[in-house]
C-alpha positions in Angstrom: 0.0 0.0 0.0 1.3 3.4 -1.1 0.1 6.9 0.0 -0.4 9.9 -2.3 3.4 10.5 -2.5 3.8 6.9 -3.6 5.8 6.1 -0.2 5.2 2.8 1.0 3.0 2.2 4.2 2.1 -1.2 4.7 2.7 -4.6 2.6 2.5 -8.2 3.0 -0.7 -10.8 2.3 -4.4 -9.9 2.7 -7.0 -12.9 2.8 -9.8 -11.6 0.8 -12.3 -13.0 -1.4 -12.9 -16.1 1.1 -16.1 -16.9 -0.9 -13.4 -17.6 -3.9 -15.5 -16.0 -6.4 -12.6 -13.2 -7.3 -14.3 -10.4 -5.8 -13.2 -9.2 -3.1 -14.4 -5.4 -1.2 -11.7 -2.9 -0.1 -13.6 -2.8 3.4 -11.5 -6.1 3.9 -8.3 -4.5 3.8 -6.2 -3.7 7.1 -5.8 -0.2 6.7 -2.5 1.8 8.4 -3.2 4.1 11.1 -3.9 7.5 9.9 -4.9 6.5 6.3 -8.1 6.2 4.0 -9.0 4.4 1.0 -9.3 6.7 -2.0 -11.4 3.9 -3.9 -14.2 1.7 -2.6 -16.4 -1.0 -3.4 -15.4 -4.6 -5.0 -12.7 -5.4 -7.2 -11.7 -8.1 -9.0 -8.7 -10.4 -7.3 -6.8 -13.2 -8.9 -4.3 -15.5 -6.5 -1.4 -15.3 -8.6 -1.2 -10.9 -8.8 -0.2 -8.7 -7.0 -1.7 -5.2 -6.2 -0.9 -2.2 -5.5 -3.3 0.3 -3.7 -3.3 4.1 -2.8 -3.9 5.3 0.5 -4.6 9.0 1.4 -4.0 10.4 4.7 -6.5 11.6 7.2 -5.3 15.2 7.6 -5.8 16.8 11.1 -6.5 20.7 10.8 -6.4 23.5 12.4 -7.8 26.9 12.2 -6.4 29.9 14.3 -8.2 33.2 13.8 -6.5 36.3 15.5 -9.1 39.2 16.6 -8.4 42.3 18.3 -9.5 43.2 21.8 -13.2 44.8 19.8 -14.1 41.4 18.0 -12.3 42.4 14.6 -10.5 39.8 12.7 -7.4 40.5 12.4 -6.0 37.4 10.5 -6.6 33.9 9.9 -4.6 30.6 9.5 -5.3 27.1 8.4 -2.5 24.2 9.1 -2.2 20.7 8.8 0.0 18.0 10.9 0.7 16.1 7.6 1.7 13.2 9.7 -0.8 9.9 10.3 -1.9 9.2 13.9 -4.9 7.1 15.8 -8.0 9.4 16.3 -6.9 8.1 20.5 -4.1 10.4 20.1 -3.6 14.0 19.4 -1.5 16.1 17.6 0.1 19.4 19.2 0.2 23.2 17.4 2.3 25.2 18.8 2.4 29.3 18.7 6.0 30.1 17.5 6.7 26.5 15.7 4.0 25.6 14.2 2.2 29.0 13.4 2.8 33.0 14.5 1.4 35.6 15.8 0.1 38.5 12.6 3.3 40.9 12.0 3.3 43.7 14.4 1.1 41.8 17.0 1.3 40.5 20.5 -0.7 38.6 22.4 -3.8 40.9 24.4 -3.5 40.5 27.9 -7.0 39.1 29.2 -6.8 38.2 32.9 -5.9 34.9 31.7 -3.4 33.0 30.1 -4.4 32.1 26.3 -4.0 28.8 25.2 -1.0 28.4 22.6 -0.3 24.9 22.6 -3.7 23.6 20.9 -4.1 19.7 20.6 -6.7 18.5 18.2 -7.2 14.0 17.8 -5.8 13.4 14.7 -7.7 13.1 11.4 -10.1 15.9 13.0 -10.3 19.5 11.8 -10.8 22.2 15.0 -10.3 26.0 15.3 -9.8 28.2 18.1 -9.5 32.0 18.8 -6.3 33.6 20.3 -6.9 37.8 20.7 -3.9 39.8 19.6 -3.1 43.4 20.1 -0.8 45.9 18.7 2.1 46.6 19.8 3.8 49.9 20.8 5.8 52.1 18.8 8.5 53.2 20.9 9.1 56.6 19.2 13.0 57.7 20.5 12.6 61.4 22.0 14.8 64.9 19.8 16.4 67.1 21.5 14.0 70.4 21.2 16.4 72.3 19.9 19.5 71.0 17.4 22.8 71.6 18.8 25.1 74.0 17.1 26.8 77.1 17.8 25.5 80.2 18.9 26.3 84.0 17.5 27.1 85.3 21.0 27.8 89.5 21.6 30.2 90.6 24.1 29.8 94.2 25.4 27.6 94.9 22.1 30.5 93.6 20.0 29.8 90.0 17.5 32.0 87.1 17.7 32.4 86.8 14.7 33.5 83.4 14.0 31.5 81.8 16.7 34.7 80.4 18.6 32.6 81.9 21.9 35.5 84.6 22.2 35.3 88.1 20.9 38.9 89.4 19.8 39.9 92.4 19.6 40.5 92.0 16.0 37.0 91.3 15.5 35.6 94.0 17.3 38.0 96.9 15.9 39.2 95.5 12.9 42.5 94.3 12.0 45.6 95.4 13.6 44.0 95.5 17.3 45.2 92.8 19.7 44.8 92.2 23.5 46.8 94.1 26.7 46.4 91.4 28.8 47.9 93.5 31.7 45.9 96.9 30.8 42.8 94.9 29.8 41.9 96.8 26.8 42.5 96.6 23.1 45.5 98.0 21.0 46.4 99.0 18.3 49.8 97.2 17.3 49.7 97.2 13.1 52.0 99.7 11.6 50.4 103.3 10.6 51.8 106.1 8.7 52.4 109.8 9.7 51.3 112.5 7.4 53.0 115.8 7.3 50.1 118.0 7.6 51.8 120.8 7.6 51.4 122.5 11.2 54.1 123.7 12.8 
């Protein structure tokens, strides 16, 4: 016996047909755990052939749908185990491995702990309902005001260059520098004496 993918599942000899009038019903067959026939009825059977028959697995499904905290649908997702099992047993989907949460969601804090580890029997199809919220933007804070430098006046007179230190240069032009001891500006450039003729 072969499944859909052709991958064998069970083999060996079936007694069928005990009447021995070549028909035999696929209802006779010992089926593997987890799997269905895809064709039904009587066939024909002869002693001396061998056959080959497709299975198809018994999918167990699940549907998750994602609402917000007012009842609005946020998403919805379908899965399958895609493995065989007895309908005693059940297979386990699992938030983060199996399925996740919608981008940009979390889940809504409800007074309770939501159920993210969903079993369902195999070869059964269930849903459930997990509510989601957004989460936060965490905008970073800006400075009010950019920092750069500021155009400062000392005693009326512009720094010029914005070095925080008005020079005497810059206040009277060039040729003026700083007496330290006298605290005031000079005037140290070279000048030229015209004769203007008073004695």
């Amino acid at each position: 016996m072969f499944d859909l993918c052709d991958l064998f599942r069970r083999g060996g000899d079936y007694f069928v047909d005990e009447d021995g009038d070549g028909i035999a019903n696929y209802a006779e067959l010992l089926l593997p755990v987890g799997y269905e026939l895809i064709e039904t009825g009587d066939f024909f059977v002869d002693e001396n052939k061998t056959y080959e028959i497709t299975l198809r697995l018994i999918e167990t499904i699940l549907t998750v749908t994602f609402e917000d905290e007012e009842g609005n649908v946020v998403d919805t997702v379908t899965m399958q185990a895609g493995v065989p099992g007895s309908s005693d047993d059940t297979h386990h989907f699992v938030l983060g491995k199996d399925f996740n949460l919608p981008e940009g969601y979390e889940l809504a804090d409800l007074g309770y702990e939501q159920t993210t580890d969903i079993e369902i029997h195999y070869g059964s199809t269930g849903g459930i309902t997990l509510v989601v919220k957004k989460v936060k933007e965490v905008t970073p804070s800006t400075p009010s005001e950019k920092p750069g430098k500021v155009n400062i006046t000392c005693a009326g007179l512009a720094d010029k260059n914005c070095d925080g230190v008005v020079t005497c240069d810059e206040a009277m032009g060039e040729g003026w520098t700083w007496n330290n001891a006298k605290g005031v500006c000079e005037y140290t450039g070279s000048y030229t004496v015209v004769n203007t003729g008073v004695k």
